[in-house]
C-alpha positions as a Markdown table, in Angstrom:
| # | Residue | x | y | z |
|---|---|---|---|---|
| 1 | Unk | -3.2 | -112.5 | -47.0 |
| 2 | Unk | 0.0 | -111.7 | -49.1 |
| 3 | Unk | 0.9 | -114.4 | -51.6 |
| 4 | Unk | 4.7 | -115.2 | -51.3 |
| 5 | Unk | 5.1 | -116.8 | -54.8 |
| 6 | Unk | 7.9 | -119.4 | -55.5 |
| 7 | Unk | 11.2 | -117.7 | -57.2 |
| 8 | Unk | 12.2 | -121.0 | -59.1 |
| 9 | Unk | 10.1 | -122.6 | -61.5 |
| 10 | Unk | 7.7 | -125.1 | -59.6 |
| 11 | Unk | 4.8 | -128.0 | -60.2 |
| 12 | Unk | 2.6 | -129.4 | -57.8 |
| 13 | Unk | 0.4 | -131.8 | -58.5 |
| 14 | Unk | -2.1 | -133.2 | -56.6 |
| 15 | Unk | -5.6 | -134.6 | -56.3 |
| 16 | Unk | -9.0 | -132.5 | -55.4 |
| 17 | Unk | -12.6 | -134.1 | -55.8 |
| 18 | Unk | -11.2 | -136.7 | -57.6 |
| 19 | Unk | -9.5 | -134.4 | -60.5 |
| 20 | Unk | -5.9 | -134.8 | -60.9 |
| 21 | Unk | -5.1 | -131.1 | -60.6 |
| 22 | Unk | -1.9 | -129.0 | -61.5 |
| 23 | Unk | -0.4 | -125.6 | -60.2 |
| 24 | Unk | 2.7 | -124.4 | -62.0 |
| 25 | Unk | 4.2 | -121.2 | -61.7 |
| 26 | Unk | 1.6 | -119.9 | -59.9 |
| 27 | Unk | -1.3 | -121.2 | -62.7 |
| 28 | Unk | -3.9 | -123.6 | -61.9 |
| 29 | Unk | -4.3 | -125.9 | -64.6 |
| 30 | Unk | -7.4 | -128.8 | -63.7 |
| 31 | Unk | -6.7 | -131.8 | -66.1 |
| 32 | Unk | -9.0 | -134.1 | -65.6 |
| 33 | Unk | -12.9 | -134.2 | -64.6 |
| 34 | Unk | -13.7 | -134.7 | -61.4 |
| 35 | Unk | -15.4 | -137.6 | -60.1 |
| 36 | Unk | -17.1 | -136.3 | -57.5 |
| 37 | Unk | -20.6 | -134.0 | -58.1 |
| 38 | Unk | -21.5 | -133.3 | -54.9 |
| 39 | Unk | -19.2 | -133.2 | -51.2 |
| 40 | Unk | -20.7 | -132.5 | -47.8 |
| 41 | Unk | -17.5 | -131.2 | -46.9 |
| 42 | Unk | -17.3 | -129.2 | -49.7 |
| 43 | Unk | -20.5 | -127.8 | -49.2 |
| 44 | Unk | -19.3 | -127.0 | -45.8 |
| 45 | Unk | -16.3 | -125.2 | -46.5 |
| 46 | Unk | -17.0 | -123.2 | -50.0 |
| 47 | Unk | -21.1 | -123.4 | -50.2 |
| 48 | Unk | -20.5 | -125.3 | -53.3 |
| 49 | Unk | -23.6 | -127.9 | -54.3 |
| 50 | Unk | -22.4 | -129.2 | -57.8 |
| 51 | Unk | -18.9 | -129.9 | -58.7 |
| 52 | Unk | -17.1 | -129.6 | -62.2 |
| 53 | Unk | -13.6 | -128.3 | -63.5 |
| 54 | Unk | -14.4 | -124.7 | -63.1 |
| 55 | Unk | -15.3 | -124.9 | -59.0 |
| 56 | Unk | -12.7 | -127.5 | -58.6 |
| 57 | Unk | -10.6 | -124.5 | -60.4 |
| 58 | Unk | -12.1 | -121.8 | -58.3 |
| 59 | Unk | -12.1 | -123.8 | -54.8 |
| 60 | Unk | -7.8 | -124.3 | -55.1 |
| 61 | Unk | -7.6 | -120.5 | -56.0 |
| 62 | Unk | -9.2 | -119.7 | -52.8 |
| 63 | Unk | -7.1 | -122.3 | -50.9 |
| 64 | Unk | -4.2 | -120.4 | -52.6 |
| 65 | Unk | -5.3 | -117.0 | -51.6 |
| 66 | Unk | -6.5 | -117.9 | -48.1 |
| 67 | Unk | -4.0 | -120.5 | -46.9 |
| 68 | Unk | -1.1 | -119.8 | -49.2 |
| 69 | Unk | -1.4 | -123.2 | -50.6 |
| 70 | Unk | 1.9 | -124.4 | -52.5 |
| 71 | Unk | 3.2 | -120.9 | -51.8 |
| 72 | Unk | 6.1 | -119.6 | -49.6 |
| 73 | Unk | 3.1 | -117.9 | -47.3 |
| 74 | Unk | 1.5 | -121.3 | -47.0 |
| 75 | Unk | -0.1 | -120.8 | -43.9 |
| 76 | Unk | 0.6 | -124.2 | -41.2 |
| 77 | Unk | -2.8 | -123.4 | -38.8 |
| 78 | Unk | -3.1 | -126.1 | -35.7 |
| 79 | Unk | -6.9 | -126.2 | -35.6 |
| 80 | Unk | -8.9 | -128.9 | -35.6 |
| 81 | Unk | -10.3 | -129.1 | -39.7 |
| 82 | Unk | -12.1 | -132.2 | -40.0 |
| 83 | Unk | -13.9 | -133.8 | -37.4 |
| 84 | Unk | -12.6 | -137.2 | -38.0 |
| 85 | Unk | -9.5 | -136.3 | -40.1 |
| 86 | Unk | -6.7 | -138.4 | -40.5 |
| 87 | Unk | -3.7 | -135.8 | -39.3 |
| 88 | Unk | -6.4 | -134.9 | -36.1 |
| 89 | Unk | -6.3 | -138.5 | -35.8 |
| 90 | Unk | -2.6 | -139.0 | -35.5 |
| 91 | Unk | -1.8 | -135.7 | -34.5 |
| 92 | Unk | -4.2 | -136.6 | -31.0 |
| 93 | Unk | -2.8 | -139.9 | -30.7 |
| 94 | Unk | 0.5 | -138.7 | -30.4 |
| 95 | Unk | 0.0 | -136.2 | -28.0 |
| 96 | Unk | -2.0 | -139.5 | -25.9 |
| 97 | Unk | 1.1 | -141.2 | -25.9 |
| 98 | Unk | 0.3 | -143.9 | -28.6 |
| 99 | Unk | 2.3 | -142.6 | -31.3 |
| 100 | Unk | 5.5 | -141.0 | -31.0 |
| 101 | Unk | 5.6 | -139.9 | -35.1 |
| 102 | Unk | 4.4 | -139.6 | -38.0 |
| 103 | Unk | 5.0 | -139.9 | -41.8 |
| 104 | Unk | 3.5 | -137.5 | -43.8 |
| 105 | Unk | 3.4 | -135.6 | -47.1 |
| 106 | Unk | 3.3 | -131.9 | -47.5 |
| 107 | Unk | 3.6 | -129.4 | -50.8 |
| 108 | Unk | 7.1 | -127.9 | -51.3 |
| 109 | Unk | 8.3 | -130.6 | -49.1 |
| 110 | Unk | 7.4 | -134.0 | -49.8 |
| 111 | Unk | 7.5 | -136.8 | -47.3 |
| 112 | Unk | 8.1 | -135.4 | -44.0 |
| 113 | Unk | 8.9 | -137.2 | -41.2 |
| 114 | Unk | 8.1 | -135.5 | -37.4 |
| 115 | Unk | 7.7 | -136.1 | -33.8 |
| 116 | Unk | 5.9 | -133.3 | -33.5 |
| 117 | Unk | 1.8 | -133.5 | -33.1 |
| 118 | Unk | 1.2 | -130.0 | -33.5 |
| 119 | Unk | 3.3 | -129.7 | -37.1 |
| 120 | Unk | 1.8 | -133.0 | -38.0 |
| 121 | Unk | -2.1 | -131.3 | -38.2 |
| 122 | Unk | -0.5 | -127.8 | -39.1 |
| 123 | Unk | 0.7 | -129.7 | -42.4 |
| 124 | Unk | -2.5 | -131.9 | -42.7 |
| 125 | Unk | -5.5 | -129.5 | -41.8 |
| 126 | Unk | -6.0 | -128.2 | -45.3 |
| 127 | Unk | -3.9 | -130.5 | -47.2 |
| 128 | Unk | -5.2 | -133.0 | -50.3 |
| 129 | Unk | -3.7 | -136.2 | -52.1 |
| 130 | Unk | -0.6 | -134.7 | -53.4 |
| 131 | Unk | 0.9 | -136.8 | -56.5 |
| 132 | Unk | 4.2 | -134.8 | -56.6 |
| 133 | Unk | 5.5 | -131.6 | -55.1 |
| 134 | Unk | 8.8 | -129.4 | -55.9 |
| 135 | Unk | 10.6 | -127.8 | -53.2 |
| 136 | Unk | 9.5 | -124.4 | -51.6 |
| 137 | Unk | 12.0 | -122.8 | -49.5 |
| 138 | Unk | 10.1 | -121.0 | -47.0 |
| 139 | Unk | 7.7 | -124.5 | -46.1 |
| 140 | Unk | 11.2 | -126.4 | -45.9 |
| 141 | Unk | 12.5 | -123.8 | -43.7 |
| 142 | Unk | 9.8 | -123.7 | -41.3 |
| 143 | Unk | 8.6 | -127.9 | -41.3 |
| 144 | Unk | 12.3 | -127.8 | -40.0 |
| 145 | Unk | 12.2 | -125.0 | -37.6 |
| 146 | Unk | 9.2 | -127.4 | -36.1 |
| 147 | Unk | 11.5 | -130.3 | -35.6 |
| 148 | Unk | 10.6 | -131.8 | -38.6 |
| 149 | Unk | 12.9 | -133.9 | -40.9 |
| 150 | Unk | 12.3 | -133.9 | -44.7 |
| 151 | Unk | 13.2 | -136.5 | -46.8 |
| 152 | Unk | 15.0 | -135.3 | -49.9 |
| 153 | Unk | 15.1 | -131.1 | -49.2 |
| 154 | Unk | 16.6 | -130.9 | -53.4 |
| 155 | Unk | 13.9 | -132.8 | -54.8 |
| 156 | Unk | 10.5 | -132.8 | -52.3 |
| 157 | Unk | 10.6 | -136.6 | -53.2 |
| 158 | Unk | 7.1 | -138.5 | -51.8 |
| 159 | Unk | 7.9 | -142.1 | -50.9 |
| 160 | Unk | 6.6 | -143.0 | -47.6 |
| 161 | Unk | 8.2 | -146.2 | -48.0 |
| 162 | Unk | 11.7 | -144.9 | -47.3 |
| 163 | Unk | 9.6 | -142.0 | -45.1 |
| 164 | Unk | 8.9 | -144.9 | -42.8 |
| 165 | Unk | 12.8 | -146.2 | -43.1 |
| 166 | Unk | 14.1 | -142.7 | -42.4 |
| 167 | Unk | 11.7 | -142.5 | -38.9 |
| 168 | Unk | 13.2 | -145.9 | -37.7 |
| 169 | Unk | 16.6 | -144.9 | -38.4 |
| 170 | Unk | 15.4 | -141.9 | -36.1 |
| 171 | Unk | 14.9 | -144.2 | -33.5 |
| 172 | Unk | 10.8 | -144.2 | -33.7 |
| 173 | Unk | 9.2 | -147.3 | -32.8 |
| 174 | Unk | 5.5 | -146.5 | -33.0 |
| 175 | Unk | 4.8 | -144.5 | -36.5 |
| 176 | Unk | 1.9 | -143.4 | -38.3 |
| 177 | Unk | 2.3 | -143.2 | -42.2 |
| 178 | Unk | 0.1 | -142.1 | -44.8 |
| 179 | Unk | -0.1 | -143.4 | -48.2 |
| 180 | Unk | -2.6 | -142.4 | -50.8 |
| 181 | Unk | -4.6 | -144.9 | -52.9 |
| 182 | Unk | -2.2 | -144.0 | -55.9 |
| 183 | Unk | 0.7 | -145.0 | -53.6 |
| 184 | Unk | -0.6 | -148.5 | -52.4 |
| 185 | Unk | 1.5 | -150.0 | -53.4 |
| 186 | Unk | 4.0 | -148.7 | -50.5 |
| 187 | Unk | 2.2 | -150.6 | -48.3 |
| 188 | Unk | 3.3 | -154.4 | -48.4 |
| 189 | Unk | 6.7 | -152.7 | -48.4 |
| 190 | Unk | 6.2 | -151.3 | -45.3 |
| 191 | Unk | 4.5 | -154.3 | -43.7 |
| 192 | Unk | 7.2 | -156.4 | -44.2 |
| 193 | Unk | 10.3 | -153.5 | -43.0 |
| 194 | Unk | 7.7 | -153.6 | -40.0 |
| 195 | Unk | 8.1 | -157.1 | -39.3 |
| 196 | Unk | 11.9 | -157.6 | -40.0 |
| 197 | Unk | 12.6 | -154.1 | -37.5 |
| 198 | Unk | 10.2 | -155.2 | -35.0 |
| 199 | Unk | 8.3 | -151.8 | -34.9 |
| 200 | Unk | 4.9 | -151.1 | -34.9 |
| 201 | Unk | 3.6 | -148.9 | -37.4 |
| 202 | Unk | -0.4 | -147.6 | -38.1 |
| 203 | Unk | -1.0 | -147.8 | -41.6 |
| 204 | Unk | -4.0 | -144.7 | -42.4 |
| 205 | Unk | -5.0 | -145.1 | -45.8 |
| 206 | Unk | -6.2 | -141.5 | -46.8 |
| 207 | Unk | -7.4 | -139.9 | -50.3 |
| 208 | Unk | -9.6 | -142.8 | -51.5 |
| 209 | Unk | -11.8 | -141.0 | -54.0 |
| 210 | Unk | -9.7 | -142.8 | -57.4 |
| 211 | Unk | -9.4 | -145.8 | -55.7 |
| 212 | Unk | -9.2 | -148.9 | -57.7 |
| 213 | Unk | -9.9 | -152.4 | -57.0 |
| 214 | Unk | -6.3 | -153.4 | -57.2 |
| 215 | Unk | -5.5 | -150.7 | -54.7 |
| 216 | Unk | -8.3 | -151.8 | -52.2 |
| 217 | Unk | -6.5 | -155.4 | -52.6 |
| 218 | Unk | -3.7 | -153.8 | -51.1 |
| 219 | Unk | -5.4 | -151.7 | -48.6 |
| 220 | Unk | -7.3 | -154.8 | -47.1 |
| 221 | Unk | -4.5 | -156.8 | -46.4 |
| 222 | Unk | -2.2 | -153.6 | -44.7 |
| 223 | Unk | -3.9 | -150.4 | -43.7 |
| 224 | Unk | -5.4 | -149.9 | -39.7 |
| 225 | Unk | -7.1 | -147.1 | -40.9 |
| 226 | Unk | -9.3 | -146.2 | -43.9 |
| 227 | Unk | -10.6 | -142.8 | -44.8 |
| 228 | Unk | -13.5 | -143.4 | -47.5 |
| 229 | Unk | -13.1 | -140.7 | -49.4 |
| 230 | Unk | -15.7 | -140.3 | -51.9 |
| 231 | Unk | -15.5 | -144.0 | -53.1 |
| 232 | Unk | -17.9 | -146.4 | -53.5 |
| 233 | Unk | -15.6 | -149.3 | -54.1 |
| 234 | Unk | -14.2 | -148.6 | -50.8 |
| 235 | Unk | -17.3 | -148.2 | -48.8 |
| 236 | Unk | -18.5 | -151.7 | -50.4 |
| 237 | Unk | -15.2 | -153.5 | -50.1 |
| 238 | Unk | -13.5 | -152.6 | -46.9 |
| 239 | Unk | -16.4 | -151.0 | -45.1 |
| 240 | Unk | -17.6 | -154.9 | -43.9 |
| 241 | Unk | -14.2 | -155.7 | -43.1 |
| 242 | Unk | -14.2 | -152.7 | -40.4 |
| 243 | Unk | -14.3 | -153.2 | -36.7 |
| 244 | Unk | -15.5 | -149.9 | -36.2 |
| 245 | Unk | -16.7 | -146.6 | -38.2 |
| 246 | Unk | -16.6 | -143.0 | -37.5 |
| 247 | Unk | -19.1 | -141.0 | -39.4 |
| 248 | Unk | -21.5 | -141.3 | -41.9 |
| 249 | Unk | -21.0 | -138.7 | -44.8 |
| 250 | Unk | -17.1 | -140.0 | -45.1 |
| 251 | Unk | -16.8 | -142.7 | -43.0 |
| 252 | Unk | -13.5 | -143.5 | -41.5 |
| 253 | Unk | -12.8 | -147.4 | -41.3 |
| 254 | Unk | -10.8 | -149.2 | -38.7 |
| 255 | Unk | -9.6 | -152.6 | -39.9 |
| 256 | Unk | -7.7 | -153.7 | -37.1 |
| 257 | Unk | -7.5 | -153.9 | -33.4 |
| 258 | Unk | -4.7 | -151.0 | -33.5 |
| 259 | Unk | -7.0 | -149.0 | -35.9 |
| 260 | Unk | -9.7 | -149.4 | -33.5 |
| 261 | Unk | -7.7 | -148.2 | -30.7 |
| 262 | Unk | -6.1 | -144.9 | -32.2 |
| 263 | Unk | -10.2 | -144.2 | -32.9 |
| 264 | Unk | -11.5 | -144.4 | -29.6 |
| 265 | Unk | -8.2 | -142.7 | -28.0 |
| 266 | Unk | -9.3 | -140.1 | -30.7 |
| 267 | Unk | -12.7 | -139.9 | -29.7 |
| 268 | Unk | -11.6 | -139.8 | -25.8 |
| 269 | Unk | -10.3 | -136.3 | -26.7 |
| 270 | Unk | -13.3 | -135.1 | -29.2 |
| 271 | Unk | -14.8 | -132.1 | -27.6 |
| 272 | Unk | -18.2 | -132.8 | -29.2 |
| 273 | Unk | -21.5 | -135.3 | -28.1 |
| 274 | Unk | -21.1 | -138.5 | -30.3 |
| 275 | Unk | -23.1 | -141.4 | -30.0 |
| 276 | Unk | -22.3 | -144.9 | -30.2 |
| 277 | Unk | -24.1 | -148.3 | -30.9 |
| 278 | Unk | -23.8 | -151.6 | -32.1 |
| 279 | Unk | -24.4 | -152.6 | -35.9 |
| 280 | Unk | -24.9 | -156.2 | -37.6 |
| 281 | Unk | -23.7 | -154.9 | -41.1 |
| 282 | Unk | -20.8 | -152.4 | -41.9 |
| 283 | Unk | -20.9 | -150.3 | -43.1 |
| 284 | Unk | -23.4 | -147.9 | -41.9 |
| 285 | Unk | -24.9 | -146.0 | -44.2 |
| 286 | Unk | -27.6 | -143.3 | -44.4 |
| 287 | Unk | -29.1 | -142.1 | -47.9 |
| 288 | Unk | -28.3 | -138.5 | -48.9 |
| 289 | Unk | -25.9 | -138.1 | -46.6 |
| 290 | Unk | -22.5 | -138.8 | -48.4 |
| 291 | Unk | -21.0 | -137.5 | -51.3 |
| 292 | Unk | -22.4 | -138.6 | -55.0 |
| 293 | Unk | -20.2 | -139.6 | -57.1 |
| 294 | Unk | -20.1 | -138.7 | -61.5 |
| 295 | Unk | -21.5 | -141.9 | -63.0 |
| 296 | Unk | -18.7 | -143.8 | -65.7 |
């Protein structure tokens, strides 16, 4: 594909197998290790086995080149990524009725807030925990020729806090928002706006890998739905608080009776055999089949 690069200067930061990483101007800049060594799902996608800074490196240059990643020719693809995804998820749920929108993040954007299920996975296929973005024209230009309402268009601000706020004033009464682990602290916030505006929202906690335990304090007592991520804090800590799981390699948590029912209206629609059973001890886990993690 053509790159469309970025005429003013830009940063985006974001996260990717646990490295903070940073593109600006165009140059990819990883800045700290990453903490994962080995992803199914990276395996899946790249063929890569071991991770360190150089294939973290070389896996967003080809996320770049192919997808147009934090570029004006950033490439918003509706197919269905990742099994058990959190923007197929919500995206699926939406389009079942159970959702009407949903509070995301994109590059060159920022919090976005849309009522559209089809821009909701066409921003979230591909995308990883972004830490802060600056605006791109072209991804501004067409999240809004999809219906979609961005937060701050000057600044590509991330707070899903006043994301959530901004859908409400809207007039949306059943939202999905997600918040990183670096951003739990958004979610009491949004717990108690849900209360005092008598909405109902679904709380998906996504990019878990750098979770900390102060975060998984958080995420416990507000989030419906927990990706895992590569973390082994969260897999021991909120996996036994789960009513159900989907998945094995990265398990996806559902800690509440919403949770649970945005999962099985998600699984009513997934195309693919899956088997179900009961378990005395959550979470389920089979050796060798998730991602390893770099020891401290």
């Amino acid at each position: 594909m053509v790159i469309v690069l970025n005429s003013a200067t830009d940063e985006h930061e974001f996260y990717c197998c646990g490295s903070k990483v940073l593109i600006k101007n165009g140059d990819v800049k990883v800045l700290t290790e990453p903490r994962i060594v080995y992803c199914p799902l990276l395996e899946a996608f790249y063929g890569v086995k071991k991770v360190d800074r150089d294939i973290v490196k070389n896996c967003v240059k080809m996320k770049i080149k192919g997808f147009g990643f934090c570029c004006g020719s950033r490439v918003f693809d509706s197919s269905m990524v990742v099994p058990y995804g959190s923007s197929e998820i919500i995206s699926t749920c939406m389009r079942d009725g159970l959702l009407d929108c949903a509070v995301t993040v994109c590059e060159g954007a920022g919090t976005v807030i849309s009522g559209n299920s089809q821009l909701v996975q066409e921003i979230g296929a591909r995308l990883t925990g972004i830490v802060r973005t600056t605006p791109i024209g072209r991804i501004i230009e067409y999240i809004k020729s999809k219906g979609g309402v961005i937060l701050n268009e000057s600044t590509a601000e991330i707070d899903q806090f006043k994301g959530v706020v901004k859908a409400v004033e809207l007039g949306f009464k059943r939202i999905a928002v997600t918040v990183t682990c670096f951003n739990s602290n958004s979610i009491e916030h949004i717990r108690r706006f849900e209360k005092e505006k008598h909405v109902q929202i679904a709380v998906f906690s996504v990019c878990n890998t750098c979770a900390t335990e102060e975060d998984v304090e958080k995420i416990l007592t507000g989030a419906d739905v927990v990706c895992a991520s590569a973390s082994k804090i969260i897999r021991e800590k909120v996996g036994p608080n789960a009513l159900m799981q989907l998945g094995v390699a990265i398990p996806v948590f559902a800690l509440t009776k919403l949770g649970k029912k945005l999962l099985l209206t998600y699984l009513m629609n997934f195309d693919e055999s899956i088997v179900v059973f009961r378990t005395s001890k959550m979470p389920y886990v089979v050796e060798g089949r998730g991602p390893i993690v770099r020891e401290e």
